[in-house]
PABALUM-555411 format. One line per 10 residues: number of its first residue (from 1); their letters; for each residue x, y, z of N, C-alpha, C. Coordinates in pm, 1 decimal. Each point is the difference from the previous one (the first is absolute). Layout:
NUM	A	X/Y/Z/X/Y/Z/X/Y/Z; ...
END
This chain:
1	XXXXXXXXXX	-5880.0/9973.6/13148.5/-77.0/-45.9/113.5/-41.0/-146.5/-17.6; -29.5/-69.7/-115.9/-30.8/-110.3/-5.0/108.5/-42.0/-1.7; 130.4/-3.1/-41.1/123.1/-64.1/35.5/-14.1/-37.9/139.0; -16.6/53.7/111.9/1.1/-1.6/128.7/-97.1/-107.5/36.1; -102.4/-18.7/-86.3/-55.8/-126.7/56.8/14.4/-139.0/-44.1; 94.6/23.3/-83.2/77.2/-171.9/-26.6/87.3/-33.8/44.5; 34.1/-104.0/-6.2/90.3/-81.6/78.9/62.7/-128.4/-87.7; 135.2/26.6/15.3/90.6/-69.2/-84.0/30.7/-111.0/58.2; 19.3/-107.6/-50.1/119.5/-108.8/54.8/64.4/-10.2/-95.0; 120.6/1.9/44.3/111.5/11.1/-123.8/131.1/-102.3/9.0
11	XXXXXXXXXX	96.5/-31.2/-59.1/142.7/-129.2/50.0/11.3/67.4/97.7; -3.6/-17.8/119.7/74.2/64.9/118.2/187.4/-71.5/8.8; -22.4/-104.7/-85.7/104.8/-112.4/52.5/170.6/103.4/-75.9; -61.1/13.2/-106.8/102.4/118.1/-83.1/58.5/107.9/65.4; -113.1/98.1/23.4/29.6/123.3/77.5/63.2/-48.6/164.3; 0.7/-75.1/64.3/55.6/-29.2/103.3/163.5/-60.5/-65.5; 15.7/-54.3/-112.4/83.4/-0.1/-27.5/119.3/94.2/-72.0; -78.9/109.3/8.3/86.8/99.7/-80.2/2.0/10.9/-109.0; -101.2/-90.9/-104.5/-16.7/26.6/-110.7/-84.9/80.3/-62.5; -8.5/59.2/-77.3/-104.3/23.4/-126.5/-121.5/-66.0/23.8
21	XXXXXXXXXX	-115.1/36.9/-55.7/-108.9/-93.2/-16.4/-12.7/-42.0/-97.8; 70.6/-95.2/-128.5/-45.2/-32.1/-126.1/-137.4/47.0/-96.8; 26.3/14.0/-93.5/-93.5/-19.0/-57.5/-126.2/-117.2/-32.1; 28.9/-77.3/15.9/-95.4/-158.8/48.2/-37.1/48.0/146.6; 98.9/37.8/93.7/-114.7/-11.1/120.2/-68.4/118.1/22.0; 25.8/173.2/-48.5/-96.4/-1.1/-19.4/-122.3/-10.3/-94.4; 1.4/-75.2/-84.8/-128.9/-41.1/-64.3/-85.0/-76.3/21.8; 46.5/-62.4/170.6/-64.8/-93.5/52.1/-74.1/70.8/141.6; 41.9/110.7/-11.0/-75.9/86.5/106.7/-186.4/4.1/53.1; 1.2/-33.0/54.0/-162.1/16.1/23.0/-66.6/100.1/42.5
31	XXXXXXXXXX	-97.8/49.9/16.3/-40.2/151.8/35.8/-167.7/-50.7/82.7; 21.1/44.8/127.0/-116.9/-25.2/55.9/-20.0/138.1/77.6; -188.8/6.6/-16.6/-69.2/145.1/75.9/-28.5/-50.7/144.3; -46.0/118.6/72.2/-36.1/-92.2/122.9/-101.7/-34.6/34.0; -97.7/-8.0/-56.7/-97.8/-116.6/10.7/29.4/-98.1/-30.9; 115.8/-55.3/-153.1/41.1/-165.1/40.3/94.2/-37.0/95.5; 91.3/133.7/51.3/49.8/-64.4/114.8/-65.9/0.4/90.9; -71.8/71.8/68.5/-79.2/-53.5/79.5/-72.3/-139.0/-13.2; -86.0/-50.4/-126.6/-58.0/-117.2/-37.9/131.7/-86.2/39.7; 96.3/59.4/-48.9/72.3/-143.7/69.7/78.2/-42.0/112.5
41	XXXXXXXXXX	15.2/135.8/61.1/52.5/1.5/176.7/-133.9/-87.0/30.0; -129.2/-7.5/-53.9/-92.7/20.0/111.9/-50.8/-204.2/-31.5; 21.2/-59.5/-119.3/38.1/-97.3/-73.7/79.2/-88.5/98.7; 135.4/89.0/19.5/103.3/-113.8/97.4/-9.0/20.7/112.5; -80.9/72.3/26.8/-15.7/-5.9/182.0/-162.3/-82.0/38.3; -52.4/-49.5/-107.9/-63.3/-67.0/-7.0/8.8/-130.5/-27.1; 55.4/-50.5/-64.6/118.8/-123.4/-8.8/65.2/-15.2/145.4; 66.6/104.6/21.2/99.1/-52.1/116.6/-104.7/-4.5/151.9; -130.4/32.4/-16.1/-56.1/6.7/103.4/-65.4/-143.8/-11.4; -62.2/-28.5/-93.0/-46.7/-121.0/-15.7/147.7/-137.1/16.8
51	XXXXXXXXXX	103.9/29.6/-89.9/70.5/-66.6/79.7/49.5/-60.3/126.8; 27.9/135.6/93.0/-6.1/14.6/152.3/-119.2/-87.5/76.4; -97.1/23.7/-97.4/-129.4/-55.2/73.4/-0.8/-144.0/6.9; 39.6/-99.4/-123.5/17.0/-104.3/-41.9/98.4/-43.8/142.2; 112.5/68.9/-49.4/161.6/-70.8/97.6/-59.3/-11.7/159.6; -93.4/126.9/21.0/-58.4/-20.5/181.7/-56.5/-112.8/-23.3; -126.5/4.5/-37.3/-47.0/-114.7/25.0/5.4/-149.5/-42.4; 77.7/-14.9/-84.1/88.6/-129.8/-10.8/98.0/-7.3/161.6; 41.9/85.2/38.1/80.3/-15.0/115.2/-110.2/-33.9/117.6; -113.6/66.1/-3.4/-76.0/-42.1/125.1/-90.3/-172.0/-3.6
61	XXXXXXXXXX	-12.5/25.3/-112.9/-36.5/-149.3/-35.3/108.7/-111.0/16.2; 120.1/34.9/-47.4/82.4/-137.3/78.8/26.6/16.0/186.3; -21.2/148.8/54.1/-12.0/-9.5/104.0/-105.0/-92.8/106.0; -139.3/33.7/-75.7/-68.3/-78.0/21.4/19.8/-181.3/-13.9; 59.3/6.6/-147.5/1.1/-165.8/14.7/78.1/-30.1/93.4; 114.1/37.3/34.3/128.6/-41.6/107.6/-82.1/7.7/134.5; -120.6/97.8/5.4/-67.7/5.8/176.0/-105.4/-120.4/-22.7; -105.7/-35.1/-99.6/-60.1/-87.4/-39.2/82.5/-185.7/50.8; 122.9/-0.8/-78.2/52.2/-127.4/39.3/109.0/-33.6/133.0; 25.2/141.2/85.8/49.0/-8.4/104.3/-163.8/-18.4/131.5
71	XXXXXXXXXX	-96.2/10.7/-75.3/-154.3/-65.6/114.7/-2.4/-78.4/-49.2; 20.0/-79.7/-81.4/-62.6/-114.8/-61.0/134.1/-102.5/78.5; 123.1/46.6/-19.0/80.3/-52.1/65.7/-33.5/-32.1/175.0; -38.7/94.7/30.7/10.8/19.3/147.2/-154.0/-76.7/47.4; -75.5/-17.7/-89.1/-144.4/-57.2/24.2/19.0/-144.9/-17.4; 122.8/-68.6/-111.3/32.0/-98.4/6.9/91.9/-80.9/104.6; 70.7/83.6/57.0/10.8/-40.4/114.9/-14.5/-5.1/155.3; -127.7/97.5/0.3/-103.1/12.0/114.6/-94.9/-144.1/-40.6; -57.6/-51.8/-109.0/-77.0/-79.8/-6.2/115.6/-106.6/33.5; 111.9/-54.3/-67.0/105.7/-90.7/109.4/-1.5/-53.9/51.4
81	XXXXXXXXXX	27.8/122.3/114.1/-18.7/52.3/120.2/-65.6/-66.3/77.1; -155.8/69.9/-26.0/-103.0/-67.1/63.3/-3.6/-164.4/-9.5; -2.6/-31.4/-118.8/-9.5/-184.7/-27.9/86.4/-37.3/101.5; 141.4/79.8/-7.3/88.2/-103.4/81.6/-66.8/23.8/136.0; -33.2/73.9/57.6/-51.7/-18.8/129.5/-141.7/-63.9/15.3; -85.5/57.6/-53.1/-130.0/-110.9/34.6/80.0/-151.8/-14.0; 83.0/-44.4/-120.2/43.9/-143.9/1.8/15.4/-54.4/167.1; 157.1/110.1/33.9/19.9/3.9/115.6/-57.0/-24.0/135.9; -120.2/70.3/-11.7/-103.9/15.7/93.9/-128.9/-152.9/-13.2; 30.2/-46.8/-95.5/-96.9/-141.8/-37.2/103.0/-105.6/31.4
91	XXX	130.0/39.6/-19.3/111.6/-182.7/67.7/-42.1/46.2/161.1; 14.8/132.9/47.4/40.9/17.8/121.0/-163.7/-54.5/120.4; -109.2/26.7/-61.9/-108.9/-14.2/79.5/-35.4/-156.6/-3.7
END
C-alpha cells in the first residue's frame, strides 16, 4: 500500500527506446510521496502564475505607454494647430 503512494521518475528516454534501463539509470531514480508532489505541482503553478502575472502586465504597461505618447502626440499637434491659427487670425484682423 505504501508503494502506491510514490511516484517514480525514471529514464523515460531508454524505455521509449526499447532499451533496458541500465544500471546507472536506475540508480539515479528518484522517489517522491504525494505531499512532495503536490509541494511541487503546487511550487510551479505558482511560478507560472506569477510569471503570467509579470508577462500581463508588462504588456499593459507598454500598452499604456504607446496610448500615453499617441495624446501627447495628438496634444502636440492640437497646440500647433491652435498657434497656427490665432497667428492666422492676428495677420488677418
Amino acid at each position: 500500500m505504501a508503494e502506491a503512494l510514490k511516484f517514480n521518475f525514471i529514464n523515460l528516454e531508454t524505455q521509449n527506446a526499447g532499451q533496458k534501463e541500465s544500471a546507472r539509470a536506475r540508480g539515479k531514480k528518484r522517489v517522491y510521496n504525494d505531499e512532495q508532489i503536490t509541494e511541487i505541482q503546487n511550487a510551479s503553478f505558482s511560478e507560472g502564475l506569477a510569471a503570467g502575472e509579470a508577462a500581463a502586465l508588462t504588456r499593459v504597461e507598454q500598452r499604456i505607454a504607446a496610448t500615453l505618447d499617441q495624446i501627447r502626440d495628438q496634444y502636440e499637434n492640437l497646440l500647433a494647430d491652435a498657434a497656427a491659427h490665432i497667428s492666422s487670425n492676428l495677420r488677418q484682423s
